[in-house]
C-alpha positions in Angstrom: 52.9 104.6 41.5 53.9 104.1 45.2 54.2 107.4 47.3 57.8 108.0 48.2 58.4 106.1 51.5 54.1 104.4 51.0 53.3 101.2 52.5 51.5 98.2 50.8 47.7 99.4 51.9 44.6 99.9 50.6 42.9 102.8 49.0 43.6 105.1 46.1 46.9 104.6 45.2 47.1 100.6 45.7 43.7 100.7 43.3 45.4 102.8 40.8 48.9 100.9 40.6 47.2 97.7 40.2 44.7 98.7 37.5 47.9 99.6 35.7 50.0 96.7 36.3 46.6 94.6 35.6 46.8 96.3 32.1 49.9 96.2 31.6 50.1 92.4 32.1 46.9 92.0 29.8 49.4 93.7 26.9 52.6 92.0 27.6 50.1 88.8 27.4 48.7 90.6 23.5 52.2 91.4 22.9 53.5 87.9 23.3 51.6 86.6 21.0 51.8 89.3 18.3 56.0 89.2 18.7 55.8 85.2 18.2 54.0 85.7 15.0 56.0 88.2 13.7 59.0 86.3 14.2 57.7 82.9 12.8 57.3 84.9 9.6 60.7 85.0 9.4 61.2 80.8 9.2 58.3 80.5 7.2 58.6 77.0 5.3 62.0 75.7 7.3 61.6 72.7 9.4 65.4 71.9 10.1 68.7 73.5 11.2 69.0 76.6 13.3 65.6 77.9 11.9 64.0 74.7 14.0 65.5 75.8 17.3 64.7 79.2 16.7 61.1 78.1 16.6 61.3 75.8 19.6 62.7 78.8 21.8 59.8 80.9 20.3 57.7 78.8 21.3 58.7 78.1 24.4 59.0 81.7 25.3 55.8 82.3 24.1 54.4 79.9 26.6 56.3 81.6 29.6 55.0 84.9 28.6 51.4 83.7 28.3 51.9 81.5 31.3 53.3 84.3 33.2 51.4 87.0 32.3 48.2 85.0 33.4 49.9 84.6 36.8 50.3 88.2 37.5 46.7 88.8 36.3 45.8 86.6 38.9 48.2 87.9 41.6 46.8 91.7 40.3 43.4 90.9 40.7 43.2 88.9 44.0 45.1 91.7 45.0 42.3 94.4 43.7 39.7 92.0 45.7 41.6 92.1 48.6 42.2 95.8 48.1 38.6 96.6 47.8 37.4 94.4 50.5 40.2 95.7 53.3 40.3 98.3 55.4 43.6 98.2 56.5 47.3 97.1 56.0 46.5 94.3 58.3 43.5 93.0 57.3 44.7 92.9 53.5 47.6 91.0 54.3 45.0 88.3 56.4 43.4 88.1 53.0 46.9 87.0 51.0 47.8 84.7 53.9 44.8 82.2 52.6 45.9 82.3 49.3 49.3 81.9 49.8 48.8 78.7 51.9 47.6 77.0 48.8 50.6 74.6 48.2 52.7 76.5 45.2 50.5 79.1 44.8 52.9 81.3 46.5 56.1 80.4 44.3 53.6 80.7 41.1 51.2 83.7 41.5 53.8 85.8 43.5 57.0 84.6 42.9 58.8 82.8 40.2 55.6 82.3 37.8 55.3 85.7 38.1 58.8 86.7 37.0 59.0 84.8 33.4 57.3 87.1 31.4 61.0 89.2 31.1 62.8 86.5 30.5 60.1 85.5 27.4 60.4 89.4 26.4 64.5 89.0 26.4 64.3 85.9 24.7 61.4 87.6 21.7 64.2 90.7 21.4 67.3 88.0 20.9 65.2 86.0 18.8 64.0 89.2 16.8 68.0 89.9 16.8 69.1 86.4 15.8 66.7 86.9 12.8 67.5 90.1 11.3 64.0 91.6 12.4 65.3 93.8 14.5 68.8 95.7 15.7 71.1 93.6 18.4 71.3 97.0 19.8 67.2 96.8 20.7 67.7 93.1 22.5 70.5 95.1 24.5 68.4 97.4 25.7 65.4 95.2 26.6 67.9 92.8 28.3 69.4 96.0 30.1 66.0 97.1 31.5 65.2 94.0 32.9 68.4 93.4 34.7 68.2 97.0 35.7 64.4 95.9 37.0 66.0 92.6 38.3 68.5 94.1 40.7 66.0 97.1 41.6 63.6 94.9 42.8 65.9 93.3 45.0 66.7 96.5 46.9 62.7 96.6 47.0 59.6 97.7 45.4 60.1 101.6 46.3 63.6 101.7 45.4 64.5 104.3 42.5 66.2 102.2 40.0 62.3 100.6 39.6 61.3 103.3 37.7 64.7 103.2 35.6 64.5 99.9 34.7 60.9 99.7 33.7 61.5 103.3 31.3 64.5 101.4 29.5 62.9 98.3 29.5 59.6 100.0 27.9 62.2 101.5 25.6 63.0 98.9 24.3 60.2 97.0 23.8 58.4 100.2 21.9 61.7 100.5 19.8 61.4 96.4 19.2 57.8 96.2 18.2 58.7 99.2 16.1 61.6 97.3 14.4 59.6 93.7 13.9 56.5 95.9 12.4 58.5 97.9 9.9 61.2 95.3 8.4 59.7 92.3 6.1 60.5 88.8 6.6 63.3 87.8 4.7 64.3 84.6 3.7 64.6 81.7 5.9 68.0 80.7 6.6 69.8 77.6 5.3 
């Protein structure tokens, strides 16, 4: 939602972009949770074996999307304050200097912290895979967005594989929700 060539300032379009990203965090957050339990339907009544591990990475990936998630809420709404309170490119960025002087709260709400959410959404699609709830083909293509996403991003935010990755990788997350929704839980493994 950047303008071709736009700068990280307040007004209309930073409002906008981060109202969506705000949602869209609140969902992968909803989405988390609603993936976990449709995968733990598939182990219901095993305790042991491969079905146990299966329910510790679940779990765990649960956490970093719920975790995460919460820490780009944060991030999206400090920076809808500061967006709303600036006037200017340089006065917003005054703003986000105090909060990213907090000790860690720079490597949690903006950087790392921020980032696990896509590796708990590739680990739900391998899981889902793993399972038999949905096609390996589906984890391919939610890992491929996000590496696509990955290596955009480090070209930078207005790059035009951004847009790329984020279309595959909510390809494959539609496709995946689809799959985990339509196919019953079968039997727990031995």
């Amino acid at each position: 939602m950047r303008p071709i060539g736009g700068q990280a300032e307040p007004g209309g379009w930073w409002t906008a972009a981060h109202a969506v990203w705000l949602a869209g965090f609140v969902m992968f957050a909803a989405m988390g949770l609603r993936f976990g339990g449709l995968i733990t339907a598939d182990d219901a009544g095993a305790a042991t074996g491969p079905t146990a591990g299966r329910r510790a990475v679940l779990r765990a990936s649960v956490l970093l999307v719920l975790l995460s998630s919460l820490a780009n809420v944060v991030q999206l709404a400090l920076d809808l304050v500061g967006g709303f309170r600036a006037a200017d490119r340089a006065e917003l960025q005054d703003m986000f200097g105090g909060v990213k002087d907090i000790p860690g709260a720079e490597q949690l709400i903006y950087g790392v912290g921020a980032q696990l959410v896509f590796v708990g959404l590739v680990a739900f699609a391998i899981l889902a895979a793993v399972a038999r709830r949905a096609e390996a083909w589906t984890a391919a293509l939610v890992t491929g967005g996000t590496v696509v996403l990955a290596v955009a991003m480090g070209f930078g935010r207005n790059h035009w594989l951004v847009p790329v990755g984020m279309t595959v990788l909510l390809a494959g997350l539609a496709v995946l929700g689809g799959q985990l929704t339509r196919r019953p839980a079968r039997a727990a493994d031995s």
